[in-house]
C-alpha positions in Angstrom: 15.4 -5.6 44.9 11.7 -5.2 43.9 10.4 -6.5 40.5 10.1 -3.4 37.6 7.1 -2.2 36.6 6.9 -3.3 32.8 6.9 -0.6 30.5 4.0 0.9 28.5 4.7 1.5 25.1 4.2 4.7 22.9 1.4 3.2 21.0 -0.9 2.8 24.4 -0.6 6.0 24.9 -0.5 7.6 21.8 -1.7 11.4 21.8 -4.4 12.8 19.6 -2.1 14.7 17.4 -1.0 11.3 15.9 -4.1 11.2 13.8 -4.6 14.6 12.8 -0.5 13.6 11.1 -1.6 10.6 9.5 -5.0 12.3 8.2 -2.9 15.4 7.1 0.0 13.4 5.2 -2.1 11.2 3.5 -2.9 14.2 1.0 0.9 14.4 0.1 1.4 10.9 -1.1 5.1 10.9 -3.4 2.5 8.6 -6.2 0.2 12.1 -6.7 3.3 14.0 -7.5 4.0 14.4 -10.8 0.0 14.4 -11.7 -0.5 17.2 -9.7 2.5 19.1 -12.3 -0.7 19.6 -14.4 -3.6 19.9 -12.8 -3.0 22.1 -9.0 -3.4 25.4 -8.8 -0.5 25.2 -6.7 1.7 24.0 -9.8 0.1 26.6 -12.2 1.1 29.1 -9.7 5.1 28.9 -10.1 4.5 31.1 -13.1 5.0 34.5 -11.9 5.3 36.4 -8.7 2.8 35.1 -6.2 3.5 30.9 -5.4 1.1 31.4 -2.3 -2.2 32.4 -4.2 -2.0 28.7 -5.7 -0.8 27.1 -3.3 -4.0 28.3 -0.8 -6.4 27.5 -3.6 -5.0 23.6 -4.1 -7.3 20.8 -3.0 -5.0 19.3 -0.2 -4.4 22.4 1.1 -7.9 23.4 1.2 -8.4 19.9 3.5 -5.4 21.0 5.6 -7.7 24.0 6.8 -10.6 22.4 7.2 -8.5 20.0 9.3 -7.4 21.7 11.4 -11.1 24.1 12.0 -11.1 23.8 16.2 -8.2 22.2 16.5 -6.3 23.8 19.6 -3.0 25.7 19.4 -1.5 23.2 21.4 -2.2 20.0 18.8 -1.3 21.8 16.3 1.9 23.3 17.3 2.4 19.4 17.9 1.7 18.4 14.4 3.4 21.3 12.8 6.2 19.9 15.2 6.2 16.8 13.6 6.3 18.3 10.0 9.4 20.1 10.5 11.2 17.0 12.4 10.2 14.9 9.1 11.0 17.4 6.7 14.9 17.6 8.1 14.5 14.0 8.3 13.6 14.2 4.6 16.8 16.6 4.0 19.2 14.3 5.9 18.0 10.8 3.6 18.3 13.0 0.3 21.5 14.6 1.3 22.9 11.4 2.0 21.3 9.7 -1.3 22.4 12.2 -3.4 26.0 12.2 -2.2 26.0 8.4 -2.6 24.3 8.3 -5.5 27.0 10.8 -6.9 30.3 9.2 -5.8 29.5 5.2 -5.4 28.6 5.2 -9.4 31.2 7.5 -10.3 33.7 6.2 -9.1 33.2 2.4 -9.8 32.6 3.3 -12.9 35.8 5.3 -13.3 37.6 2.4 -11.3 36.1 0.0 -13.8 37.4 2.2 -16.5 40.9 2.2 -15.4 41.1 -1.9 -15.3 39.6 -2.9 -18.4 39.3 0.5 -20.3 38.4 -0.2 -24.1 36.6 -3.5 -22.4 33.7 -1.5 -20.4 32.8 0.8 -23.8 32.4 -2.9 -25.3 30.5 -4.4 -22.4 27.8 -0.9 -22.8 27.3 -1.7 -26.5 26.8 -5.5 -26.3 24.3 -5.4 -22.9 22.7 -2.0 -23.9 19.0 -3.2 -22.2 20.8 -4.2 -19.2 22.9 -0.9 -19.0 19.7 1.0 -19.6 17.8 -1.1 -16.7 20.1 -0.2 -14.5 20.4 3.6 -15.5 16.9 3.8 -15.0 16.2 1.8 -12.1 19.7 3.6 -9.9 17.8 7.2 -11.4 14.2 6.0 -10.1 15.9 5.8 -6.6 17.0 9.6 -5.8 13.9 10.9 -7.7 11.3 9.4 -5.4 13.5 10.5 -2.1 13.2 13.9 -4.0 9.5 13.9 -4.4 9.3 12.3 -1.0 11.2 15.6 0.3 9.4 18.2 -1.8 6.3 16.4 0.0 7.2 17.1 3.4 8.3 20.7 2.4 5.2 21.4 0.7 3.7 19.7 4.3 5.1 22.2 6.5 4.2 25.3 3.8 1.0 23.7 4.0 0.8 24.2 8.0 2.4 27.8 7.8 -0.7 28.9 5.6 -2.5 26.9 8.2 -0.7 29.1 11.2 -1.7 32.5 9.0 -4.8 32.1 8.9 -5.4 31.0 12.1 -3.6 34.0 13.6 -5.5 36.2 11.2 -8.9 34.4 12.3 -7.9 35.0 16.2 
């Protein structure tokens, strides 16, 4: 038998669209989310008829196009690609967040209930901070993967504008 031929690995060979990914997504950071409620055109837009006029005039998107500007259809059809297999990547870690973070607590804390019943009403009062701490820290948890996933929606919107106008341009 002859020896192998060792493997090269993905990163040696990465293709070009890699970058224009990393340089696209680093406009939808999860952090920028809630700030952006206020101040996007984008968010200011979801009052009335027309959530696309907004959306075109926000500041990330506005990058997005200039982005892309001589890209070919090829690399971009890769990174619009990519946005779509991370947004249902994004769907399938929320779903399965949500649906934990839905039963697990629920029912331990009806299974706690059932053991010690008048007990657990007296454990809430007397470690109130704690209770609290843990409230807010086990609600922190599905929010961000819920800003995470409105991310890589607003992502692939992002690259469907992108797609429009390109067309519209061609």
């Amino acid at each position: 038998m002859g020896a192998k031929e060792p493997v090269k690995t993905a990163e040696a060979r990465e293709p070009a669209f890699w970058d224009l990914w990393r340089r696209l997504k680093s406009d939808f950071s999860c952090w920028t989310f809630i700030p952006s409620w206020f101040y996007t055109p984008g968010a200011w837009g979801y009052l009335g008829v027309d959530f696309v006029s907004g959306f075109r005039r926000n500041p990330s998107t506005l990058r997005a196009l200039d982005l892309f500007k001589g890209v070919d259809d090829r690399t971009f059809d890769a990174v619009a690609a990519l946005a779509a297999l991370n947004a249902r990547r994004q769907e399938q870690m929320l779903r399965a967040v949500i649906i934990t973070y839905l039963t697990v607590p629920v029912s331990v804390t009806a299974l706690v209930a059932e053991i010690v019943g008048d007990d657990l009403g007296t454990f809430v009062r007397e470690n109130m901070t704690n209770v609290i701490a843990v409230v807010v820290t086990l609600t922190i948890g599905p929010l961000s993967f819920l800003f995470s996933n409105w991310r890589a929606r607003q992502i692939v919107g992002v690259l469907d504008l992108v797609r429009i106008e390109r067309g519209a341009a061609d």
